[in-house]
N, C-alpha and C positions, 0 to 999 in steps of 0.2 A: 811826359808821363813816366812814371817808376815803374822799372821792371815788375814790381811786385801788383801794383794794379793792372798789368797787361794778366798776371796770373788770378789776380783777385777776381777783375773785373771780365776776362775774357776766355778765359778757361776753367773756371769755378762756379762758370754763368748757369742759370736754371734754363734745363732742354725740354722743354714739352713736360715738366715737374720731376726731372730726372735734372742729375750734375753727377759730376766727376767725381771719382772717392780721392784724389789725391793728384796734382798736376805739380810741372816745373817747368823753368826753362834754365837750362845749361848749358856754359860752354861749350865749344866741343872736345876743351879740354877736361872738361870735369868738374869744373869750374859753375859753384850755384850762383847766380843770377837773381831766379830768384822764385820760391817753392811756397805753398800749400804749409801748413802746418805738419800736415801728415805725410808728407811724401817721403819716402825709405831715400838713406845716404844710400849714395851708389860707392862701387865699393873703385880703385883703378882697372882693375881686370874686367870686370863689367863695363866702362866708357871706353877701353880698349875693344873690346868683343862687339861695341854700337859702334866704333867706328871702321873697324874692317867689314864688316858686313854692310857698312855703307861703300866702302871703298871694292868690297866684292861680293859682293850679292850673292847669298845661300849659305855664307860661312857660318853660320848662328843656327842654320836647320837642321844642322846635328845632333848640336848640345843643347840647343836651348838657348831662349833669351831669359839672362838671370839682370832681376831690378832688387838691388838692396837685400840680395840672398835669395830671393823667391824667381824658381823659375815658370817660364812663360815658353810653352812651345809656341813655334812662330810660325806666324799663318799668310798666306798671298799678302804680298805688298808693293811699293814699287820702288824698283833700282834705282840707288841713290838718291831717294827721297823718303821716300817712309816704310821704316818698320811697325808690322803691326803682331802680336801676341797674344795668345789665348790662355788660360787658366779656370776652370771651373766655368763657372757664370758671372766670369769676368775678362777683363784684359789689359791690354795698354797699345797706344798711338804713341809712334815717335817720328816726329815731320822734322826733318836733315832743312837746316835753311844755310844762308851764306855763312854765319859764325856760330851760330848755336842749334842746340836740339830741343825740339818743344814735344814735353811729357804730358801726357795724359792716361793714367789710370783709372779704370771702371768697375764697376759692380753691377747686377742688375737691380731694379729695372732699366737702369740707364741701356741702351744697343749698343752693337758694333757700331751702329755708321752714326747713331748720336756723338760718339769717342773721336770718330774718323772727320764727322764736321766742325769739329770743335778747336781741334787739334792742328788739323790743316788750313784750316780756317785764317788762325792768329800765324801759325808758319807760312800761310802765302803772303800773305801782308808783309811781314817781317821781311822778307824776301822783297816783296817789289819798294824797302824803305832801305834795301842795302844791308839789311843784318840780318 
């Protein structure tokens, strides 16, 4: 399966008639994989700024989590596995797996935890396939 059907087919999927406004999966170098049509370039100081805060947990609830210029204040998550970000009546899910980061961007009506099963979902998988 191509990285871009895991994103087509598994991250773009319809939630209860709710979807994703924009999803990816990236390196963890920065590195697309493979994106949504619509998903914002991340810029290097932004894959810097997701990877210390995966590496130290809270460094990003300062500043902010910024995706493609646009910041996300960051909301409870869990260390060293997923950042999660709020904006308006929106957000993003980002599930830390063995080699990559899986993105998912919201909007409503879609929920927090519709983004959070979605997200995690395809990152645990990934994870018990070794990537």
């Amino acid at each position: 399966m191509s990285w871009q059907t895991y994103v087509d087919d598994h991250l773009m999927c319809d939630v209860e008639g709710n979807r994703l406004t924009a999803a990816a999966i990236l390196g963890q170098d920065g590195s697309v994989w493979a994106q949504s049509a619509n998903f914002p370039q991340l810029k290097p100081e932004e894959i810097k700024g997701i990877n210390n805060d995966f590496a130290e947990p809270g460094t990003l609830a300062p500043t902010g989590l910024f995706i493609g210029g646009t910041k996300y204040m960051v909301i409870q998550g869990e260390p060293n596995a997923v950042i999660r970000g709020k904006k308006g009546a929106g957000g993003v899910t980002i599930k830390k797996t063995t080699q990559a980061f899986v993105f998912g961007i919201y909007e409503e009506p879609m929920t927090p935890g519709q983004c959070n099963m979605v997200v995690e979902r395809l990152g645990d998988y990934l994870i018990e396939s070794g990537l």
